[in-house]
Structures are given as structure tokens and as C-alpha cells.
Phi, psi and omega in degrees: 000325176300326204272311167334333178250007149297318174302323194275001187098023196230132154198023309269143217244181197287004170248011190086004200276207170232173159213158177277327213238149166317111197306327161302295196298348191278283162341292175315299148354279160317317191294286204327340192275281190282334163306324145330297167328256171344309187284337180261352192250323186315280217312316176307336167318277183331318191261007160278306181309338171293329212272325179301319174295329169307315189316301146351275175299333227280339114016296159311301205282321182289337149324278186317321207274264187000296218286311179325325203273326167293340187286306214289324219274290166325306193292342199272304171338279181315318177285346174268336159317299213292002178260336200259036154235321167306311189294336170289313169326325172287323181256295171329319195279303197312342203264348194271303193284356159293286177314333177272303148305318159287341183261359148305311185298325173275337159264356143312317199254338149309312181298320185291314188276330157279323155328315195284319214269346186263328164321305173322304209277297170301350163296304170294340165272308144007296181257014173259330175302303215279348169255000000 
């Protein structure tokens, strides 16, 4: 009785059922159904997990830029100390070489001035002999 009704496309399956489709290609169906099945929540797994790892990095990368931005904020920090430490440096060397000329200068003129106070001292004792 199965196979006469095989012919018009009709058949019947291990429950007794009619079936349209061939009791194999039906099965096969069914797998091919929950494999599919099985093959779409994998993915959607994945694509919660891709969205969660994005998520993440994407968390990290905004860590990082904060840290980039205090370094480069530090690192500007530092180099303008380190120019505001040249420039005293600088202006300090400027006050020793001020300062230096000047006590050159004063002491030309101490000496200029002890010359003068020992000429002086022998005029007075000179003239003092002569009275």
C-alpha cells in the first residue's frame, strides 16, 4: 500500500502519519531544522559576546585616551618647569655675572682708593717731619 502511494507523492511515516514528503527527507528536514536551530542561538551567543568584548575594549580604549591625555598634560607640565628652571638658571648666571663685575669693579677701586689713602698718609707724614 506504501509504495502505490508513493507514486502520486503520498506517504506514510513510523507513526502512521500520510506524509507529503518522503519519511527520510522529512527526518532529514527535522535534523537540518534543529541544526539550524542550534546554528542561529551559536550565533546570536557570538553576538552577544562580540557586543560584550566590544564593549569592553571599547572601556580600555577610553582608560587609555584619560591615561594618554594626563601623561601628554604631565609630560607639557614638566617641560614647562623645565624651561621656567632654565630661564632662572639663566637669569641667576646673568645676576653672577652682574654681581662679579661688580665687586671687580669695586675692588679696582678699593685698591685705587688704597693707593690714593697710602699717598695721602705719606704727604702727612712728609709734612709732618717738615714741622
Amino acid at each position: 500500500m506504501a509504495d502505490p502511494l508513493a507514486k502520486y507523492g503520498i506517504y506514510i511515516d513510523d507513526l502512521s502519519k500520510i506524509r507529503v514528503l518522503e519519511p527520510e527527507i522529512a527526518n532529514q528536514t527535522n535534523k537540518l531544522k534543529e541544526e539550524c536551530k542550534n546554528f542561529v542561538s551559536k550565533i546570536i551567543e557570538f553576538q552577544t559576546n562580540s557586543d560584550e568584548f566590544i564593549e569592553i575594549i571599547d572601556q580600555i580604549a577610553n582608560e587609555v585616551e584619560k591615561e594618554k591625555m594626563k601623561t601628554i598634560g604631565t609630560r607639557n607640565l614638566l617641560r614647562s618647569i623645565e624651561k621656567e628652571r632654565d630661564a632662572q638658571k639663566q637669569q641667576i648666571q646673568a645676576q653672577i655675572v652682574e654681581k662679579s663685575m661688580e665687586l671687580e669693579r669695586l675692588r679696582i677701586q678699593y685698591d685705587s682708593l688704597k693707593k690714593i689713602e697710602m699717598e695721602q698718609l705719606e704727604t702727612i707724614e712728609q709734612l709732618t717731619k717738615i714741622n
